[in-house]
N, CA, C and O atoms as a CHARMM CRD file, in Angstrom:
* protein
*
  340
    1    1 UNK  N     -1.76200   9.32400  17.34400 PROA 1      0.00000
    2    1 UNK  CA    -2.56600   8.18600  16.91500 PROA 1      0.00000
    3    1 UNK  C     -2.09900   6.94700  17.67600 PROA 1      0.00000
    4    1 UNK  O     -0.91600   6.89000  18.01100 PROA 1      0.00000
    5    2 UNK  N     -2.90900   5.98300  17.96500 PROA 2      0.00000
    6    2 UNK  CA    -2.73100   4.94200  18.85300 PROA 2      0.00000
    7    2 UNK  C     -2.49700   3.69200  17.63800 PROA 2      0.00000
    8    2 UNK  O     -2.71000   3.76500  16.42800 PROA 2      0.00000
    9    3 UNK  N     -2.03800   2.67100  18.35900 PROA 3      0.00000
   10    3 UNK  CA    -1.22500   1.69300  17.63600 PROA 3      0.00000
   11    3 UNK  C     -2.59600   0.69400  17.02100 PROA 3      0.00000
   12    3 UNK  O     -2.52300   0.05900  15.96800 PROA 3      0.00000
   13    4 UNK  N     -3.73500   0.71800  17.85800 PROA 4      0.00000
   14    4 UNK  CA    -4.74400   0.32100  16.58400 PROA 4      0.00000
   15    4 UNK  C     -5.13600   1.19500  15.77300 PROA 4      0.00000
   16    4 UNK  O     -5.88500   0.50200  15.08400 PROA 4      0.00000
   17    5 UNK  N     -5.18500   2.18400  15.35100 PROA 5      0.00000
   18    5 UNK  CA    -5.23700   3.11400  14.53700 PROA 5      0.00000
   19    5 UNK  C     -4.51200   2.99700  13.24900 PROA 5      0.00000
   20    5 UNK  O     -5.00200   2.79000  12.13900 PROA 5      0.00000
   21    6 UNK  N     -3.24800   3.16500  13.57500 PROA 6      0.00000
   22    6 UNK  CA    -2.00000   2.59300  12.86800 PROA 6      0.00000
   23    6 UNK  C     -2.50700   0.98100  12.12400 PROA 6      0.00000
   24    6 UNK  O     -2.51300   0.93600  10.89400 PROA 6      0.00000
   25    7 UNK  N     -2.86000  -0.11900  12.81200 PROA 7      0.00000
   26    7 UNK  CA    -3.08200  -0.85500  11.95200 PROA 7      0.00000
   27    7 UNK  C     -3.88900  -0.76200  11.16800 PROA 7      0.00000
   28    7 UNK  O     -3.46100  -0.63900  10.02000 PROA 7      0.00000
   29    8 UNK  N     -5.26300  -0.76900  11.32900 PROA 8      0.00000
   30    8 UNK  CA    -5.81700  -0.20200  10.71000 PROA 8      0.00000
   31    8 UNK  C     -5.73900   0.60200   9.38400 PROA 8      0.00000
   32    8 UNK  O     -6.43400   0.43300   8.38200 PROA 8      0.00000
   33    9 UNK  N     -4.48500   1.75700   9.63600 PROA 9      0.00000
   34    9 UNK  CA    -4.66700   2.58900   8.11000 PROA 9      0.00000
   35    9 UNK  C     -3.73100   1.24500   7.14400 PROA 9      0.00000
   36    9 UNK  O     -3.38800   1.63400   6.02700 PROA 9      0.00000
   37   10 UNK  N     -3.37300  -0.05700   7.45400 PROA 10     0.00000
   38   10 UNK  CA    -2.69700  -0.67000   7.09300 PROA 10     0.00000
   39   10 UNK  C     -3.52900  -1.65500   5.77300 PROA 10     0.00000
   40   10 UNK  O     -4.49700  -2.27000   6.22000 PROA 10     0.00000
   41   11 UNK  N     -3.38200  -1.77500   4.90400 PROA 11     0.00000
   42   11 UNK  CA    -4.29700  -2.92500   4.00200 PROA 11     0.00000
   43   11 UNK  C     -4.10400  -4.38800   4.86500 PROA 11     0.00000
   44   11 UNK  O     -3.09600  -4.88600   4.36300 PROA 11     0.00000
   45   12 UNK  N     -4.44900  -5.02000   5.60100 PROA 12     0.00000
   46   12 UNK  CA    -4.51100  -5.70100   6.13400 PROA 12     0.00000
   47   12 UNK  C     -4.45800  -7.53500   5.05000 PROA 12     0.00000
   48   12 UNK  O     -3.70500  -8.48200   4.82400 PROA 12     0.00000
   49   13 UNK  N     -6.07400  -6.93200   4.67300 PROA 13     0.00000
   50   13 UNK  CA    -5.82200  -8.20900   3.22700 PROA 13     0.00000
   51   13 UNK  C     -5.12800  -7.91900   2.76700 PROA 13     0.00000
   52   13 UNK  O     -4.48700  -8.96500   2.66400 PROA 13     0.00000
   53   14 UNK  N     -4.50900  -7.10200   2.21800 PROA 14     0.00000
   54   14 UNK  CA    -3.50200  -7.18100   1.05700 PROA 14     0.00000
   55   14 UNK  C     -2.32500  -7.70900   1.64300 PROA 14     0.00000
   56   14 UNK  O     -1.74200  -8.67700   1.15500 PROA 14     0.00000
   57   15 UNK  N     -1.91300  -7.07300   2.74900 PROA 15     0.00000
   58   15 UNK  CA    -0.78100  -7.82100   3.54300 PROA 15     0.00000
   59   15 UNK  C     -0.81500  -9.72200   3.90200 PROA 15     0.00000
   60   15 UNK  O      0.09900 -10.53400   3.75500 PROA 15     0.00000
   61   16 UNK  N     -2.33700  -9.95600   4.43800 PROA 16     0.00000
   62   16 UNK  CA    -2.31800 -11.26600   4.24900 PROA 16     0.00000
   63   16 UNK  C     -2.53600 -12.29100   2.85000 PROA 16     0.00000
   64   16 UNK  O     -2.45200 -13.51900   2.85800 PROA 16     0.00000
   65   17 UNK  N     -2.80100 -11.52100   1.80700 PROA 17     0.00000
   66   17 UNK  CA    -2.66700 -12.01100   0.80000 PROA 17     0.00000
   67   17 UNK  C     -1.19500 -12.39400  -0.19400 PROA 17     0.00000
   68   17 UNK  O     -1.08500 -13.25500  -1.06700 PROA 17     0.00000
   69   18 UNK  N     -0.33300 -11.57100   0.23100 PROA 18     0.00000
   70   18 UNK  CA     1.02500 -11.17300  -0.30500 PROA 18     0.00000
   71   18 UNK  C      1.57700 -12.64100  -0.04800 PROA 18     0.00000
   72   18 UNK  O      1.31800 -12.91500   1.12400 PROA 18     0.00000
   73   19 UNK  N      2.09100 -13.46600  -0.53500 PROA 19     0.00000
   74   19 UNK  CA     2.83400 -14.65700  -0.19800 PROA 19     0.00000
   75   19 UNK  C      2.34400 -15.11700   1.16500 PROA 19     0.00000
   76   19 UNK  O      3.02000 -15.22100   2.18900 PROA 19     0.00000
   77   20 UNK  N      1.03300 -15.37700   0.99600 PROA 20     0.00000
   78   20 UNK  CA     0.94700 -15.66300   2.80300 PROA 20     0.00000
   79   20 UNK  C      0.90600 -15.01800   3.88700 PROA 20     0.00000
   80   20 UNK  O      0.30400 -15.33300   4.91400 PROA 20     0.00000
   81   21 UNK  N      1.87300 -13.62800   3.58600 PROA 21     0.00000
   82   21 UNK  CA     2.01300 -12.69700   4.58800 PROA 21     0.00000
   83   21 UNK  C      1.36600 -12.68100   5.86400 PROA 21     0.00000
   84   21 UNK  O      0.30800 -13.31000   5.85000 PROA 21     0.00000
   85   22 UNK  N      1.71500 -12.07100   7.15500 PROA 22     0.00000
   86   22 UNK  CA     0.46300 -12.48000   8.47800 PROA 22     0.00000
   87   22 UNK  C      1.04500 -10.84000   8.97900 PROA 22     0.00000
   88   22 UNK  O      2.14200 -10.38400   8.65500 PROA 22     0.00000
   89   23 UNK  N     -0.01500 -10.10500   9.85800 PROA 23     0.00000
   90   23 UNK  CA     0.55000  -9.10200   9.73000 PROA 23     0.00000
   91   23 UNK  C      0.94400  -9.19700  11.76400 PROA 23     0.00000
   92   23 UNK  O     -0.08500  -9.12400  12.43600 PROA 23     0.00000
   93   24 UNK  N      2.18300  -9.33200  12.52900 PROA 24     0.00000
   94   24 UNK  CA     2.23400  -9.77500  13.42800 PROA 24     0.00000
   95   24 UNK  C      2.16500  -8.26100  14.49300 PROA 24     0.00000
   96   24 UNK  O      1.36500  -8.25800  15.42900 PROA 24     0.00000
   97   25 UNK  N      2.92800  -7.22700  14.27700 PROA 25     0.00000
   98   25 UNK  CA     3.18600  -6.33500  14.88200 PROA 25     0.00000
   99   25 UNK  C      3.38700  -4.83200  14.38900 PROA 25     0.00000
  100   25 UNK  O      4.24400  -4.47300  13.58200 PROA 25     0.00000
  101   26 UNK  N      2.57000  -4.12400  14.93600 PROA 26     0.00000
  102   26 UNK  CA     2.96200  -2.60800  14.68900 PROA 26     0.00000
  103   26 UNK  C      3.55900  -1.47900  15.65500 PROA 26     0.00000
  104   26 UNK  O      2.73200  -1.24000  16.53400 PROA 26     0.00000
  105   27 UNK  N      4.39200  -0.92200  15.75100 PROA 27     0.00000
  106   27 UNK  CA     4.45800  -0.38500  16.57400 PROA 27     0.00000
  107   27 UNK  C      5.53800   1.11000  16.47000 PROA 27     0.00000
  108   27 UNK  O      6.59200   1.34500  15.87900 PROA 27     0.00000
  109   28 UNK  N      4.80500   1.75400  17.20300 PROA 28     0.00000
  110   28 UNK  CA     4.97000   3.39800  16.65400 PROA 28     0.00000
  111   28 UNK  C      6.02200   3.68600  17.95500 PROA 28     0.00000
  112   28 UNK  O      6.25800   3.21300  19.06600 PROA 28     0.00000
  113   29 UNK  N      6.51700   4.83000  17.03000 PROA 29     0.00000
  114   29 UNK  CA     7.76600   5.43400  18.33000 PROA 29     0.00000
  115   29 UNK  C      7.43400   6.67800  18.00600 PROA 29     0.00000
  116   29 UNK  O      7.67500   7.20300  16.91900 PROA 29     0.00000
  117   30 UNK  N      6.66500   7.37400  19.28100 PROA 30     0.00000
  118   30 UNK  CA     6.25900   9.26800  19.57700 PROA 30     0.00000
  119   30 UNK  C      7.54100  10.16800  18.95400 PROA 30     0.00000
  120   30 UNK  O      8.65400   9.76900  18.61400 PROA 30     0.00000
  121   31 UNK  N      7.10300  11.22500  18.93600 PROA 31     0.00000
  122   31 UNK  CA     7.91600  12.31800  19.00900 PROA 31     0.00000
  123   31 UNK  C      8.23500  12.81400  20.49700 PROA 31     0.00000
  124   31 UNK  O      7.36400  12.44100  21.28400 PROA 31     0.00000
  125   32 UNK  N      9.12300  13.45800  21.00200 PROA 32     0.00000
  126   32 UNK  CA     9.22900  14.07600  21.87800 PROA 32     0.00000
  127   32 UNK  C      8.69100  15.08000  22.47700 PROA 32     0.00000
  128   32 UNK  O      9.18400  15.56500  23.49600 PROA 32     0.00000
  129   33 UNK  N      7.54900  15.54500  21.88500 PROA 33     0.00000
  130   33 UNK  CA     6.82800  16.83000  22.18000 PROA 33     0.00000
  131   33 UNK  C      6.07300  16.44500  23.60700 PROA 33     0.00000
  132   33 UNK  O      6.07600  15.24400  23.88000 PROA 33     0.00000
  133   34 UNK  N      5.57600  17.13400  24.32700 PROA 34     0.00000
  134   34 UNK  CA     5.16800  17.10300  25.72100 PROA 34     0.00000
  135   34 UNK  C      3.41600  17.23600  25.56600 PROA 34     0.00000
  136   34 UNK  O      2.52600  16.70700  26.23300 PROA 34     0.00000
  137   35 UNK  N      3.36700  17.98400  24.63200 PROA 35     0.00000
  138   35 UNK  CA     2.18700  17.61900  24.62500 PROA 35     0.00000
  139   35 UNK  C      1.30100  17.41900  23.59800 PROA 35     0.00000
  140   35 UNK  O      0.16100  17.04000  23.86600 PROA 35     0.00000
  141   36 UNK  N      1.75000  17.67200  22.10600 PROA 36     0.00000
  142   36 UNK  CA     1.37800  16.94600  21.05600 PROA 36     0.00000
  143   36 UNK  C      2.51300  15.49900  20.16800 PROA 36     0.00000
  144   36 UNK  O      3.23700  15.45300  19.17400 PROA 36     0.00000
  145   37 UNK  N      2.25700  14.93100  20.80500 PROA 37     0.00000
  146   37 UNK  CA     3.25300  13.48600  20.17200 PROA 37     0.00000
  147   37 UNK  C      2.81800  13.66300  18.91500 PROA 37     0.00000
  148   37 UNK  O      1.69100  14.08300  18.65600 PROA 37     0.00000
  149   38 UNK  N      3.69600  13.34800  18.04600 PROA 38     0.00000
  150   38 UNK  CA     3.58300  12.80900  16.65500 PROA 38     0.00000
  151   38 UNK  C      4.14200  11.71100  16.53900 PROA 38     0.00000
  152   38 UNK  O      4.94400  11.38600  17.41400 PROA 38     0.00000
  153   39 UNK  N      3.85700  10.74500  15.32600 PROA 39     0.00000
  154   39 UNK  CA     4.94200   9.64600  15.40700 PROA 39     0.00000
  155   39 UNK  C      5.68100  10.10900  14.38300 PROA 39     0.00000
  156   39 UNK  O      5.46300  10.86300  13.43500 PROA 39     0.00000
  157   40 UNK  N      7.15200   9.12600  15.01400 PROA 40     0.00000
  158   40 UNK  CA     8.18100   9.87400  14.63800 PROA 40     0.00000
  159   40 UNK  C      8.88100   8.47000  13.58200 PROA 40     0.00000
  160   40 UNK  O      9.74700   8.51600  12.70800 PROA 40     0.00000
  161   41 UNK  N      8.03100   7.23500  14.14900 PROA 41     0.00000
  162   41 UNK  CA     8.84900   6.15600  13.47300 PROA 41     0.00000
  163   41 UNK  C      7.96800   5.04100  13.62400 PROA 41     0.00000
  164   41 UNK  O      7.68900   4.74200  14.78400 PROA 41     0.00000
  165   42 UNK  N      7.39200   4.25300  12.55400 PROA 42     0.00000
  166   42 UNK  CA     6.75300   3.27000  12.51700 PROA 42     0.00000
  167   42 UNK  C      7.62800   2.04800  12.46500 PROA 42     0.00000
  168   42 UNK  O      8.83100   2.05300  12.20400 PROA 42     0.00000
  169   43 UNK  N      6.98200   1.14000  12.70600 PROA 43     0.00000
  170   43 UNK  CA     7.97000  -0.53000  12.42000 PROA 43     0.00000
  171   43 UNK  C      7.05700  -1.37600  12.36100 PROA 43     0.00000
  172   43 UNK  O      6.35400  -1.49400  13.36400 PROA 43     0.00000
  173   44 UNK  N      6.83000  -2.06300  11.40400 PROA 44     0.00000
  174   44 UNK  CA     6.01200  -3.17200  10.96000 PROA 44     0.00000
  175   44 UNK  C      6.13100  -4.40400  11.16000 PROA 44     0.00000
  176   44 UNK  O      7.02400  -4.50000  10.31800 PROA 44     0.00000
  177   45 UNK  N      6.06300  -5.06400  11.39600 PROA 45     0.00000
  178   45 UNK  CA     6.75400  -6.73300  11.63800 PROA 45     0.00000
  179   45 UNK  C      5.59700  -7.68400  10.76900 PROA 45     0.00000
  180   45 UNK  O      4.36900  -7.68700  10.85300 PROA 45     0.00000
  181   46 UNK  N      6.32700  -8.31300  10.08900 PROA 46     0.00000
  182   46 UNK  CA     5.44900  -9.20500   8.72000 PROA 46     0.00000
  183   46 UNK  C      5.51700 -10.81500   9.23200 PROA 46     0.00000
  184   46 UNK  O      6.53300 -11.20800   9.80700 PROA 46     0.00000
  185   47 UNK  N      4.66400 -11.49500   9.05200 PROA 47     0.00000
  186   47 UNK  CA     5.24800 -13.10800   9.43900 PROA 47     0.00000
  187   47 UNK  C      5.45800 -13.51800   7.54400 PROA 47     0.00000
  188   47 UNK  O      4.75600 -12.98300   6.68600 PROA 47     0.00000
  189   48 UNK  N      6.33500 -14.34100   7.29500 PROA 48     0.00000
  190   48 UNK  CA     6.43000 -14.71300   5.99300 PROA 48     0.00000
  191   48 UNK  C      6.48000 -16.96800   6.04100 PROA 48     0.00000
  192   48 UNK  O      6.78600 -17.61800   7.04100 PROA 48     0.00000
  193   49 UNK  N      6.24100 -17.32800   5.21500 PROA 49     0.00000
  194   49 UNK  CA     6.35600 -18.78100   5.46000 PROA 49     0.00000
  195   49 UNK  C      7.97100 -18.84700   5.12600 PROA 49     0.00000
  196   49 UNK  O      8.66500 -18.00000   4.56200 PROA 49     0.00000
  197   50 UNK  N      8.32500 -20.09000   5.64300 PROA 50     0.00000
  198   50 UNK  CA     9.54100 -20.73900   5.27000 PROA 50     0.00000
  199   50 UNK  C      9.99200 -20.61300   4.10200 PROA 50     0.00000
  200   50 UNK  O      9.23700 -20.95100   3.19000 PROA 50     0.00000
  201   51 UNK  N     11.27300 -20.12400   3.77900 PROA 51     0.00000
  202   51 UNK  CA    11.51300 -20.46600   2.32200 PROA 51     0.00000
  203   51 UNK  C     10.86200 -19.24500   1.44000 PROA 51     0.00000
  204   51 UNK  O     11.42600 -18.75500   0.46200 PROA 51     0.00000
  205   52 UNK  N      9.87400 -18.92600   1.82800 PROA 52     0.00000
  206   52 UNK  CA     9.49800 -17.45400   1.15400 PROA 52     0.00000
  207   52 UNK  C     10.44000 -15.78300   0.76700 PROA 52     0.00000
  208   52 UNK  O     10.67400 -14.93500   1.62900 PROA 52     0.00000
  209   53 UNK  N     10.67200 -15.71600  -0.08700 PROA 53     0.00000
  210   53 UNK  CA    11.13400 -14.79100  -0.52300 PROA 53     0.00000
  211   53 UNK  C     10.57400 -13.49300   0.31800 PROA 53     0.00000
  212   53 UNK  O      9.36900 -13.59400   0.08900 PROA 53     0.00000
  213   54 UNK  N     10.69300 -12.60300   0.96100 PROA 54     0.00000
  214   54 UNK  CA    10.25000 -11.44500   1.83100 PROA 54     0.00000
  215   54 UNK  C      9.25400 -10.59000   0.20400 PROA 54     0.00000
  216   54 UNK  O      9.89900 -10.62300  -0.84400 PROA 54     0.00000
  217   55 UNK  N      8.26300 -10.12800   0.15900 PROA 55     0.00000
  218   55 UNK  CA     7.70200  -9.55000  -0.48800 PROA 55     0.00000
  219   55 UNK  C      7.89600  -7.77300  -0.44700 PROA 55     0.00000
  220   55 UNK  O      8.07900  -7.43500   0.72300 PROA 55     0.00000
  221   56 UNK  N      7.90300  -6.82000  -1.20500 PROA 56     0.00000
  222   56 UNK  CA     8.46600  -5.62700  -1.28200 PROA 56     0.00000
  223   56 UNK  C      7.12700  -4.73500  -0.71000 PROA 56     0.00000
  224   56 UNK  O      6.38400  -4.19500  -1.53000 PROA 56     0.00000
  225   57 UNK  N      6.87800  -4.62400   0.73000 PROA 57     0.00000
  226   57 UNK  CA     6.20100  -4.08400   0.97800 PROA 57     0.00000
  227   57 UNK  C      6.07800  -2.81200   1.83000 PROA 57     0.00000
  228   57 UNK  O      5.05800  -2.42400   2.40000 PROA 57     0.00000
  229   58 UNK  N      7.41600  -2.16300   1.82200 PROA 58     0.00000
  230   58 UNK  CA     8.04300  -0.88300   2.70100 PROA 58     0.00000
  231   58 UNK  C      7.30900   0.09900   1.64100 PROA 58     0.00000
  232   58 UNK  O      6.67000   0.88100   2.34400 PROA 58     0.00000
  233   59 UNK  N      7.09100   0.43900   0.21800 PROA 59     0.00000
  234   59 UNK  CA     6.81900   1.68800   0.01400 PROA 59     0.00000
  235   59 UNK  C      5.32900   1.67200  -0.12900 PROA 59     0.00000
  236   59 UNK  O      4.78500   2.77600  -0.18100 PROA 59     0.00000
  237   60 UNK  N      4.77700   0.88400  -0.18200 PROA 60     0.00000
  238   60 UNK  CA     2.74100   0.65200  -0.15400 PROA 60     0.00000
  239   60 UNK  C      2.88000   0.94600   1.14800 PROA 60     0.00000
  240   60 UNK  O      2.07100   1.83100   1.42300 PROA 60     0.00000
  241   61 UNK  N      3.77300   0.50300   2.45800 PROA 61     0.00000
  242   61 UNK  CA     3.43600   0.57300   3.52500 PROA 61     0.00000
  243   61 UNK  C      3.23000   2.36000   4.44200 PROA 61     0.00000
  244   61 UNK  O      2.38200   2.95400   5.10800 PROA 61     0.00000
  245   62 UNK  N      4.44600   2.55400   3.96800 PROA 62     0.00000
  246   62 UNK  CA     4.98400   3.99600   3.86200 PROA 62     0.00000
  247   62 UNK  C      4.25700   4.89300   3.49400 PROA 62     0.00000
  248   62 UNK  O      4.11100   5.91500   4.16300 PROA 62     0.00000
  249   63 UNK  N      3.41500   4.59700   1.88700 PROA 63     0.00000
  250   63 UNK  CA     2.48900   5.80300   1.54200 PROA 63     0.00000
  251   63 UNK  C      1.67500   5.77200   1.91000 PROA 63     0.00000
  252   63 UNK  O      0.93700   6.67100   1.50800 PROA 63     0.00000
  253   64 UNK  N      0.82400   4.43600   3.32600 PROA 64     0.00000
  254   64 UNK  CA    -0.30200   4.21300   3.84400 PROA 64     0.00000
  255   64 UNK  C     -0.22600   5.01100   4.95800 PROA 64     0.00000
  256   64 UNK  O     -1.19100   5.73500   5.20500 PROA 64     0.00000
  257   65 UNK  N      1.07700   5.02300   5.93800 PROA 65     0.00000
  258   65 UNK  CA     1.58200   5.47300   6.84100 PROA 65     0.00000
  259   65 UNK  C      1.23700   7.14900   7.06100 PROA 65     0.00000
  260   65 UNK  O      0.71900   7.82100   7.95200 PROA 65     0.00000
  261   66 UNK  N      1.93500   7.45400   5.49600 PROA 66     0.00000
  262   66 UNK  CA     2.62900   8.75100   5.38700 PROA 66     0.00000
  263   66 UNK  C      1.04700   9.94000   4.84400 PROA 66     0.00000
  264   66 UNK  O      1.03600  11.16400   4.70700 PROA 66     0.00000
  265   67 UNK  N      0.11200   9.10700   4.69100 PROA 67     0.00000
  266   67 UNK  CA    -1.28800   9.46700   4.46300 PROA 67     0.00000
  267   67 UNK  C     -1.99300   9.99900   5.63100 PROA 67     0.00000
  268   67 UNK  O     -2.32200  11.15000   5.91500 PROA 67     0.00000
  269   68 UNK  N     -2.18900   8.57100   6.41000 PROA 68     0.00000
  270   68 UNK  CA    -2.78600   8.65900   7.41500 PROA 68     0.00000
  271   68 UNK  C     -2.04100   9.48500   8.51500 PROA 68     0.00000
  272   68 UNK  O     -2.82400   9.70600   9.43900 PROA 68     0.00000
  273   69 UNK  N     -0.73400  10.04800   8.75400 PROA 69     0.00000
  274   69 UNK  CA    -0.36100  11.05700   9.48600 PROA 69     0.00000
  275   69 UNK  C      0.10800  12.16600   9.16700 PROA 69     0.00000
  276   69 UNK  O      0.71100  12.99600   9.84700 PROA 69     0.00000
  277   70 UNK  N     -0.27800  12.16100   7.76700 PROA 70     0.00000
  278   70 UNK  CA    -0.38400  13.94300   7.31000 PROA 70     0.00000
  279   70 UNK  C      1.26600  14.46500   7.35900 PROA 70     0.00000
  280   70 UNK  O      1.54000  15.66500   7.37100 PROA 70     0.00000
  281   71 UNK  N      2.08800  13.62400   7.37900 PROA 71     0.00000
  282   71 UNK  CA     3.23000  14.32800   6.76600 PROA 71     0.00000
  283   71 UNK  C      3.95900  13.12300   6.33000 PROA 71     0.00000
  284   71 UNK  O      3.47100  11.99400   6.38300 PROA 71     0.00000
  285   72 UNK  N      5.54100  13.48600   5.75200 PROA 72     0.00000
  286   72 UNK  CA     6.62200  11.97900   5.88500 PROA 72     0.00000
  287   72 UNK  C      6.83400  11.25300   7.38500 PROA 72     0.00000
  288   72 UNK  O      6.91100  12.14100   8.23400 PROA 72     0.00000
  289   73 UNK  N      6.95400   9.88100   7.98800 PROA 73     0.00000
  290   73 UNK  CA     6.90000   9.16600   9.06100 PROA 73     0.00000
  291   73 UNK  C      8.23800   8.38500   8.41200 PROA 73     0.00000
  292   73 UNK  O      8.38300   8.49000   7.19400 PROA 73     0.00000
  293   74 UNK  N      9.13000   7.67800   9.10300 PROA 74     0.00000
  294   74 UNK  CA     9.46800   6.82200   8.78200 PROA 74     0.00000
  295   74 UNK  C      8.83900   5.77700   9.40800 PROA 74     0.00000
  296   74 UNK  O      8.09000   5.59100  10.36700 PROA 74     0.00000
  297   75 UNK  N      9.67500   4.84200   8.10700 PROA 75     0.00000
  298   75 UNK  CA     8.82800   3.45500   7.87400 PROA 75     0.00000
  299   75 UNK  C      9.79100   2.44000   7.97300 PROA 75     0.00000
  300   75 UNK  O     10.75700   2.43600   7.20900 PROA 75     0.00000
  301   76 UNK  N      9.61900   1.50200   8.90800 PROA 76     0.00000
  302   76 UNK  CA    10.06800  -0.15800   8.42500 PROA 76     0.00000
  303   76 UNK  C      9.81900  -1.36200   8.08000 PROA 76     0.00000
  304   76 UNK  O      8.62200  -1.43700   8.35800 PROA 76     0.00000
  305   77 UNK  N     10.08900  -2.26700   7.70400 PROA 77     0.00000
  306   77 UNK  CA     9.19800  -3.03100   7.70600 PROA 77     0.00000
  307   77 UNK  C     10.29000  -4.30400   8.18800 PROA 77     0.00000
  308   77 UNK  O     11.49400  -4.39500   7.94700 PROA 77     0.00000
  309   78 UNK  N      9.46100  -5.16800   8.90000 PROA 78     0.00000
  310   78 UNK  CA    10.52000  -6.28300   9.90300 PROA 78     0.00000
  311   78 UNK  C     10.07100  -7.94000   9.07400 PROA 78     0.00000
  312   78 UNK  O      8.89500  -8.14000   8.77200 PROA 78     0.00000
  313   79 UNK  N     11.06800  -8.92200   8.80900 PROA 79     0.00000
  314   79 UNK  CA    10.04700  -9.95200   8.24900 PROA 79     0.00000
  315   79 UNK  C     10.36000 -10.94300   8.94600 PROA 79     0.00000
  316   79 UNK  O     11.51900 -11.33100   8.79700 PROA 79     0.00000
  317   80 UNK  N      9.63700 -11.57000   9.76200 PROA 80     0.00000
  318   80 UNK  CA    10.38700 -12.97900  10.43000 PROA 80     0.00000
  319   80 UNK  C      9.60500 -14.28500  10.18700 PROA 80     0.00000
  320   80 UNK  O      8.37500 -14.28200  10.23200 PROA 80     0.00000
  321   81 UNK  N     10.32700 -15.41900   9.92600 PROA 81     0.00000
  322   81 UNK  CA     9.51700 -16.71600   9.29800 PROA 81     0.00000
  323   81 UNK  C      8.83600 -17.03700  10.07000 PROA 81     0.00000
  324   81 UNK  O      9.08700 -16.80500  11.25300 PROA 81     0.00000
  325   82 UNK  N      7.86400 -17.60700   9.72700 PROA 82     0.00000
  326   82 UNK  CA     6.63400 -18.11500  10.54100 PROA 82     0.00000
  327   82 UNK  C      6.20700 -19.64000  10.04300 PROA 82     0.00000
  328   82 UNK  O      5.82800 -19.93400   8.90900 PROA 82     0.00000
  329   83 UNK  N      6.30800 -20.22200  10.77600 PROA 83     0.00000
  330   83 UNK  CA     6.29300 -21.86100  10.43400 PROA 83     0.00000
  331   83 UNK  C      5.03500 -22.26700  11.29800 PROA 83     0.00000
  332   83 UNK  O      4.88800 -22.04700  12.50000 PROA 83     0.00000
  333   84 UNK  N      3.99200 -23.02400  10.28400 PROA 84     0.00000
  334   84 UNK  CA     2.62500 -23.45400  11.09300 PROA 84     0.00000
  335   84 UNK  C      2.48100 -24.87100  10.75700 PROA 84     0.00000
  336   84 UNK  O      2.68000 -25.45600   9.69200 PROA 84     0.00000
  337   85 UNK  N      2.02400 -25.36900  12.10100 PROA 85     0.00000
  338   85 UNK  CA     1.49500 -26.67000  12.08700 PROA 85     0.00000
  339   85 UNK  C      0.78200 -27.56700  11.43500 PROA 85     0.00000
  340   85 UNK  O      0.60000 -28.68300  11.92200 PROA 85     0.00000
């Protein structure tokens, strides 16, 4: 599956609804197989506002993940502040 794909199986509003949340980056790490890749490791990257408490969003993320690729994936989730003008 390709990395818009991946966002996609992602709640997107819900992520931008969460404290502000912004959803900045996704990005998948293959399996080693030669000729059927699986992913082997997701990583999420969240924007959060200043001062915001990080919101608990690794296991909604995970069972979205772990759906849409038909087995367990690991999951991370990354949060870095995001300060707007």
């Amino acid at each position: 599956m390709n990395k818009c794909i991946w966002a996609r199986c992602l709640d997107i509003e819900f992520l931008n609804s969460v404290s502000r949340c912004l959803l900045l980056s996704v990005e998948v790490e293959q399996s080693n197989a030669a000729i059927f890749q699986e992913p082997r490791r997701v990583v999420v990257t969240v924007g959060i506002p200043p001062g915001a408490d990080p919101p608990e969003l690794a296991e909604r993320l995970d069972d979205a993940i772990d759906e849409a690729a038909g087995r367990d994936v690991e999951t991370s989730v990354h949060y870095i502040t995001v300060e707007r003008g």
